[in-house]
C-alpha positions as CSV (number, residue, x, y, z in Angstrom):
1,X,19.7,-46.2,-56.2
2,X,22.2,-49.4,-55.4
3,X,20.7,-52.5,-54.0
4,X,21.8,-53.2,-50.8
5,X,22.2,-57.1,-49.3
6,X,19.6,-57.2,-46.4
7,X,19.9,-61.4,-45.5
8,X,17.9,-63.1,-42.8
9,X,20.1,-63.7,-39.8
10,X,18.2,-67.2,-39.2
11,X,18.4,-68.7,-43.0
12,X,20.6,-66.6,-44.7
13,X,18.9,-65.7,-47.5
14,X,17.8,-62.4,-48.9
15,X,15.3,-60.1,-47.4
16,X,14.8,-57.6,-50.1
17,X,11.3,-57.5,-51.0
18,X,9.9,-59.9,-48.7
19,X,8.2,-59.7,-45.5
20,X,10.8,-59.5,-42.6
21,X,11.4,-57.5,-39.5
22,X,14.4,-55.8,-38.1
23,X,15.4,-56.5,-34.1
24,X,16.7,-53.8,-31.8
25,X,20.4,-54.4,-33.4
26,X,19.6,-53.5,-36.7
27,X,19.7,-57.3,-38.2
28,X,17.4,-58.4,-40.4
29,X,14.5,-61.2,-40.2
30,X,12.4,-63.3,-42.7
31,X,8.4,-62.9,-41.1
32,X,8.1,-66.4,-42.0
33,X,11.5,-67.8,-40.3
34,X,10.7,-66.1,-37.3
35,X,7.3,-68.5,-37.4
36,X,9.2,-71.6,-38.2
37,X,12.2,-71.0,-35.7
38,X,12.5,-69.0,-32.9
39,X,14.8,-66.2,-33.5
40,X,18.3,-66.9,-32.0
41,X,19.3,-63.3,-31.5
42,X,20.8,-62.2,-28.1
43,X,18.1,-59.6,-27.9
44,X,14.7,-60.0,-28.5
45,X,13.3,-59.1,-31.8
46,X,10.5,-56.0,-32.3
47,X,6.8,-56.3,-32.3
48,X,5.4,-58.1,-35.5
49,X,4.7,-55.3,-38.1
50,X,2.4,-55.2,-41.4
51,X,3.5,-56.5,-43.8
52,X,5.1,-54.0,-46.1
53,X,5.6,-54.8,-50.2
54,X,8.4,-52.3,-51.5
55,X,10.4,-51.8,-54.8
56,X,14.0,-51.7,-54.4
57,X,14.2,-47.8,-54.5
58,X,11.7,-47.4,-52.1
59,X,13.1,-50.2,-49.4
60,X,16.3,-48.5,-49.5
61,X,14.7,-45.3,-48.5
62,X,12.8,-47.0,-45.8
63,X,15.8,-48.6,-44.9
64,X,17.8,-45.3,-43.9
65,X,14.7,-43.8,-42.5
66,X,14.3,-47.1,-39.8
67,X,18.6,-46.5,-39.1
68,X,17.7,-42.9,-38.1
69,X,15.4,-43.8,-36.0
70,X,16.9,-43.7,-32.0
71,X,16.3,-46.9,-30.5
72,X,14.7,-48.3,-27.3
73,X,17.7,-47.4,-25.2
74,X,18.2,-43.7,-26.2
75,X,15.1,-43.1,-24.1
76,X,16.3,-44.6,-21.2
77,X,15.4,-42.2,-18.0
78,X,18.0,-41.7,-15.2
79,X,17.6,-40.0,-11.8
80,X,19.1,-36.3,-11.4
81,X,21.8,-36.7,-9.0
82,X,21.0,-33.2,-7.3
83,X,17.2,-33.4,-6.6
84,X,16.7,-37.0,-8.1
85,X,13.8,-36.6,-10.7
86,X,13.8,-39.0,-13.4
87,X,16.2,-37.5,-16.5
88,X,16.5,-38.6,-20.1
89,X,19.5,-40.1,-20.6
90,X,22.0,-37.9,-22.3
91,X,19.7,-34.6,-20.9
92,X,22.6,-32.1,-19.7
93,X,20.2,-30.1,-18.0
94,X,17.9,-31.0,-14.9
95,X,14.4,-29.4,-16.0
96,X,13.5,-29.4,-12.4
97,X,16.5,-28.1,-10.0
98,X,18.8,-27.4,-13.1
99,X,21.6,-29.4,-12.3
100,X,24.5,-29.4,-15.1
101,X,25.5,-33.7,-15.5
102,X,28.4,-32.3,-17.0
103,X,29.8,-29.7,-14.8
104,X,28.3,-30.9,-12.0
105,X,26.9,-27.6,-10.8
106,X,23.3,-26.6,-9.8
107,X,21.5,-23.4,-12.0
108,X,19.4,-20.9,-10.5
109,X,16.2,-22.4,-12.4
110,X,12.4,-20.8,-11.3
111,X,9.7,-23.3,-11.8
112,X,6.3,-22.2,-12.7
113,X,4.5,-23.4,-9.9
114,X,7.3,-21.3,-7.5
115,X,6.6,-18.2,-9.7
116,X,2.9,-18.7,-9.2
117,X,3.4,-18.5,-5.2
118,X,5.7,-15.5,-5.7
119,X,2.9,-14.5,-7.9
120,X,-0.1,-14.8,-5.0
121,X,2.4,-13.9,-2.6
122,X,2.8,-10.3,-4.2
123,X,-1.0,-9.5,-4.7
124,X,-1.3,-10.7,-0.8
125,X,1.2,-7.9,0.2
126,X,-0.8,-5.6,-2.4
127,X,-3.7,-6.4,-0.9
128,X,-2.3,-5.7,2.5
129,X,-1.3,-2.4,1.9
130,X,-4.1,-1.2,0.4
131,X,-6.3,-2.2,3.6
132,X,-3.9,-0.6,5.4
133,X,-3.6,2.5,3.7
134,X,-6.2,4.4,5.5
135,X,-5.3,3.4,9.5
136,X,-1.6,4.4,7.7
137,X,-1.5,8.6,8.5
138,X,-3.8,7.7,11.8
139,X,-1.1,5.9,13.2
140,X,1.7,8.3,12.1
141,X,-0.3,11.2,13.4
142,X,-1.1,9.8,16.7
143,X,2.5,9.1,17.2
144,X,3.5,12.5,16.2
145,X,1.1,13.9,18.9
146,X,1.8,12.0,21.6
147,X,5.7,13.1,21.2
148,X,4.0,16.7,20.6
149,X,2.1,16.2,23.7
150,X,4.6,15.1,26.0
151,X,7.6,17.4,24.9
152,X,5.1,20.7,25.9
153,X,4.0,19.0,29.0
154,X,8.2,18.2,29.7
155,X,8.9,21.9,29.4
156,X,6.0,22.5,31.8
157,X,7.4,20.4,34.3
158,X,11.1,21.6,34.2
159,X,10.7,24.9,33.4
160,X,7.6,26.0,35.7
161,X,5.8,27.9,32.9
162,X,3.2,26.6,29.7
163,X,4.7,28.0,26.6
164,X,1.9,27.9,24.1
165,X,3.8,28.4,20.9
166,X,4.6,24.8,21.8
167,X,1.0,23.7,20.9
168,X,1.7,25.1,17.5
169,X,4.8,22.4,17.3
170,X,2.1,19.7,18.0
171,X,0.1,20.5,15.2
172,X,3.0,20.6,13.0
173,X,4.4,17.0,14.3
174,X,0.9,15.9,13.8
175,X,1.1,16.6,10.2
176,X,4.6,15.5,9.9
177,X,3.3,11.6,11.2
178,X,0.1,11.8,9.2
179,X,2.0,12.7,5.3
180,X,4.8,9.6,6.7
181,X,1.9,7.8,7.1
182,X,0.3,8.2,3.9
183,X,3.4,7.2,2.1
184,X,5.3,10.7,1.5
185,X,2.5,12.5,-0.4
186,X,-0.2,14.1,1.6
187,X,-3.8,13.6,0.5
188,X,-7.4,15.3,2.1
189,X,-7.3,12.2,4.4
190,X,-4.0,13.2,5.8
191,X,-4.4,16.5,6.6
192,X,-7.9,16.3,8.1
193,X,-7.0,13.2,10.0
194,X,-4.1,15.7,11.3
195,X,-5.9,18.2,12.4
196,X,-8.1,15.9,14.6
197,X,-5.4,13.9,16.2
198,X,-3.6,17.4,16.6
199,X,-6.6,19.1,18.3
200,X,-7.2,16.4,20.4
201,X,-3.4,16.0,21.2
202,X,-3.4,19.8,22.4
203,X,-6.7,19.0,24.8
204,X,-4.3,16.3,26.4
205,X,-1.1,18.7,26.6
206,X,-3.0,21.5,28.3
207,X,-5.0,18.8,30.2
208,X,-1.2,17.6,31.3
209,X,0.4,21.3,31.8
210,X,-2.8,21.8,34.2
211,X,-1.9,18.8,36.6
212,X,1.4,19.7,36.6
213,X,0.6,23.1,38.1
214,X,-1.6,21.8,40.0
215,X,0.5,19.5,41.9
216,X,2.4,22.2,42.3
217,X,0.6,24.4,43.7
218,X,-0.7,21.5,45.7
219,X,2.9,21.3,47.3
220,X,3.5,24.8,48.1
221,X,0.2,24.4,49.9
222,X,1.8,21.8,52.0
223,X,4.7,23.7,52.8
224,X,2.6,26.6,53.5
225,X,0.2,24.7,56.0
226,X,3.4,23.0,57.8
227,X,4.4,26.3,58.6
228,X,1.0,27.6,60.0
229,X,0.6,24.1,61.7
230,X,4.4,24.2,63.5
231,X,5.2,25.6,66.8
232,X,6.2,29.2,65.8
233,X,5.9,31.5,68.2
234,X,7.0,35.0,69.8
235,X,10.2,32.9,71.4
236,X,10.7,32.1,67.4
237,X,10.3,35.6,66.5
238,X,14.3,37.3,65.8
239,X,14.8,40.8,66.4
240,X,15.8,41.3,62.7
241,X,11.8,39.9,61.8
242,X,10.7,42.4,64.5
243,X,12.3,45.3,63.2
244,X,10.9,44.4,60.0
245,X,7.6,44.3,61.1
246,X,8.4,47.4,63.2
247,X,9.4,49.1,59.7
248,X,6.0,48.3,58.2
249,X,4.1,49.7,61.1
250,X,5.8,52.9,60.2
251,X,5.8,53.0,56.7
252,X,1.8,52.6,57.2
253,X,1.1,55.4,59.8
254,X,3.6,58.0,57.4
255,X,1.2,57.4,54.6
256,X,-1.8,57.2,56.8
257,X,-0.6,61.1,58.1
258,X,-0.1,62.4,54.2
259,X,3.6,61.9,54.4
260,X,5.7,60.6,51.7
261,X,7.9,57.6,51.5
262,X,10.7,57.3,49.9
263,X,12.1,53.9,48.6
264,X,15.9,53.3,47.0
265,X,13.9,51.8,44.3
266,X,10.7,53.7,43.3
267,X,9.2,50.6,41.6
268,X,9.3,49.3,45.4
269,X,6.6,48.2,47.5
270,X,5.3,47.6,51.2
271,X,4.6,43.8,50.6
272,X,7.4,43.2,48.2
273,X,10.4,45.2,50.5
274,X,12.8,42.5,51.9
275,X,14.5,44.0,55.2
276,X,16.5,45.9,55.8
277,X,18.0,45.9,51.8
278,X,14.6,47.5,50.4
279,X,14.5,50.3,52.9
280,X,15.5,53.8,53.0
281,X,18.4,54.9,55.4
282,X,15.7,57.3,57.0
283,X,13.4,54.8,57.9
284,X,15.8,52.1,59.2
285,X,16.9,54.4,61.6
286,X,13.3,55.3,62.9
287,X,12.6,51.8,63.2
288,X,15.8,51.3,65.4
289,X,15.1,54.5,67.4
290,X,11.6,53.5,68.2
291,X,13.3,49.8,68.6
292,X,15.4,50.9,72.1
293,X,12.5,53.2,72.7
294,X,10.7,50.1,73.2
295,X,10.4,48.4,76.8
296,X,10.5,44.3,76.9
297,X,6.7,44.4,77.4
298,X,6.0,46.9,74.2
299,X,8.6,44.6,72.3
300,X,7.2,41.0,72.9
301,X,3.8,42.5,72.1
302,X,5.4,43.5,68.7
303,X,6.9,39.3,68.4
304,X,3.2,38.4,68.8
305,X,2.2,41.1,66.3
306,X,4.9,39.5,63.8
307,X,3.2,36.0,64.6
308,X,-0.2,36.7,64.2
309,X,1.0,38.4,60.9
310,X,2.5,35.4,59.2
311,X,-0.4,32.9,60.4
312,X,-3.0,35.7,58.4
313,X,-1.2,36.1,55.8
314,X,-0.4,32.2,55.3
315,X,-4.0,32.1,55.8
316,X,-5.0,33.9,53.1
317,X,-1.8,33.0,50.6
318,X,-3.5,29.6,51.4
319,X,-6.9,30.6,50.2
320,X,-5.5,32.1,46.8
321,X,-4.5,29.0,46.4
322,X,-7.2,27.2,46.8
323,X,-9.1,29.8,43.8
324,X,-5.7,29.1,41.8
325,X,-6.6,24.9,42.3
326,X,-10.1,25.4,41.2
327,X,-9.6,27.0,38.1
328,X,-6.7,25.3,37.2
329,X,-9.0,21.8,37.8
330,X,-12.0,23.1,35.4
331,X,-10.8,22.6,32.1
332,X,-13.1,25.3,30.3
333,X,-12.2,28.5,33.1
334,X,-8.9,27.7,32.5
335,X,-8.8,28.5,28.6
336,X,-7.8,32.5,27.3
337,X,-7.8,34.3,24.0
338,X,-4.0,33.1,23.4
339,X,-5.0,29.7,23.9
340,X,-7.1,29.9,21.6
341,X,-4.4,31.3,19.5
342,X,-1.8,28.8,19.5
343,X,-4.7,26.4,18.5
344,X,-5.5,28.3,15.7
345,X,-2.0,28.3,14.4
346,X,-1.6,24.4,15.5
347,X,-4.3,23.2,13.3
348,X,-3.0,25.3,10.4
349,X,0.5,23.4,10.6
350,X,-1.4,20.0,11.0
351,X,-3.1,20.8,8.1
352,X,-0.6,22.7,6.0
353,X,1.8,20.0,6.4
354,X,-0.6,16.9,6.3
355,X,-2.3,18.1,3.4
356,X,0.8,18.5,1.6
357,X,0.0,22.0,0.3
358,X,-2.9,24.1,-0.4
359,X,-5.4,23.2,-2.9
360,X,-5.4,25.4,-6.7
């Protein structure tokens, strides 16, 4: 290797071989001038090192090694202009919001500490769910009866009659909510906690289609009683209602004598004929004959006959229903076979359906 001129900046002479020092501009120092005169460089020198004894080779291998080396300033920090942690100087990309220094544009960047949250964060919602899971097909059943529920008792109330096969369409809703509930795929818990919410939905539906008809019949008993309780009387009475009442009295004593009676419609009946529309052509015209046979005394008796006969049988329409009431009331005397039925078939949908199939 060539020898190459490394002279003390303070006396001038040679440094090769000798103890010296370098400063932080790459000039070079005797050890011992830097003892007898402070050093007069613009920057001062580097920390006193050992004392190093090297052949010529070997200090010119040194030498280039020392050049390599960066200096003081290359490790100068900076502040991050986007989130200001400190930066090396030089760094093109902010470890910690990852601004670009040279585009000056932010990166998407994902420290570890933020994916350690979104980390805890997702076992938390795990952890949720799986608490969760069982109150899951409850909830979704007991929604799907109460709409079950309350559709049968709507057709009650607009329609005047309790369809039963309704009660199967409970049970099936019930199943529907319970297999939502449970995440799409129906499980044992599913189906049997559909059949419970679906049997107890149906005891609420018929307990619902029996007030309904209750108040019901509680209204026509109203109606009926305002009529038995209002001033109706003989004065009240038309001649049309008396020769219907006239009719009946004959109608009675024919079949009373062995005689027949013969109605347009042969499916007819005494208590279900409307005058004079229901009535033979024969006995409308005995009923008027007897009519003008009448004298105003015979005929006002027959007005009172007519009132007494609505105030009975308002009486005893009124009485049926009362029985009607009390059975309707008394949850149990109220039940048939077909009730039973449409049970039957409404736990088999919650089931079927909640279950998610039948078992191999």
């Amino acid at each position: 290797m060539g020898t190459i001129e490394k002279q003390c900046v303070i006396c001038g002479k040679s440094c090769a071989g000798q103890p010296r020092i370098k400063d932080n501009q790459g000039r070079y120092i005797h050890k011992a001038c830097t003892k007898k005169t402070p050093a007069k460089a613009p920057v001062p020198a580097e920390p006193e090192v050992e004392q190093i004894n090297l052949g010529q080779d070997d200090d010119l291998e040194m030498a280039t090694f020392l050049e390599d080396l960066p200096s003081t300033s290359d490790t100068d920090q900076a502040a991050c202009p986007s989130c200001g942690q400190p930066m090396i100087a030089g760094t093109l990309i902010c470890v910690s919001c990852g601004y670009n220094t040279q585009t000056g544009k932010g990166k998407k960047t994902k420290s570890i500490k933020a994916q350690k949250l979104k980390q805890g964060s997702n076992l938390g919602v795990q952890a949720g769910k799986l608490a969760m899971a069982p109150f899951l097909p409850i909830i979704g059943a007991v929604i799907g009866g109460a709409v079950g529920a309350a559709v049968w008792a709507a057709v009650a109330h607009f329609t005047g009659y309790e369809i039963g096969i309704l009660a199967s369409g409970v049970g099936a809703v019930c199943g529907i909510g319970a297999v939502i509930g449970a995440g799409g795929n129906g499980t044992v818990w599913s189906g049997s906690v559909a059949v419970i919410v679906a049997l107890l939905s149906i005891i609420a539906g018929k307990a619902i289609v029996n007030s309904i008809y209750v108040e019901r019949l509680q209204e026509l008993q109203m109606q009926i009683q305002a009529g038995i309780d209002s001033d109706y009387t003989v004065d009240d009475v038309t001649d049309e209602d008396a020769l219907w009442s006239l009719a009946d009295i004959i109608i009675t004593e024919r079949v009373d004598s062995g005689k027949s009676v013969k109605w347009p419609d042969p499916r007819m009946t005494i208590e279900e004929a409307e005058w004079p529309n229901d009535y033979s052509e024969r006995i409308i015209q005995l009923t008027q004959k007897r009519w003008n046979a009448m004298d105003e005394d015979e005929q006002l008796a027959l007005r009172q006959t007519r009132v007494d006969e609505f105030r009975k049988a308002a009486g005893e329409f009124n009485n049926l229903i009362d029985e009607e009431m009390e059975i309707s009331t008394n949850f149990m005397d109220n039940l048939s076979i077909y009730d039973g039925l449409w049970a039957f078939l409404a736990l088999g949908a919650a089931w079927q359906i909640g279950y998610g199939g039948t078992e191999d």
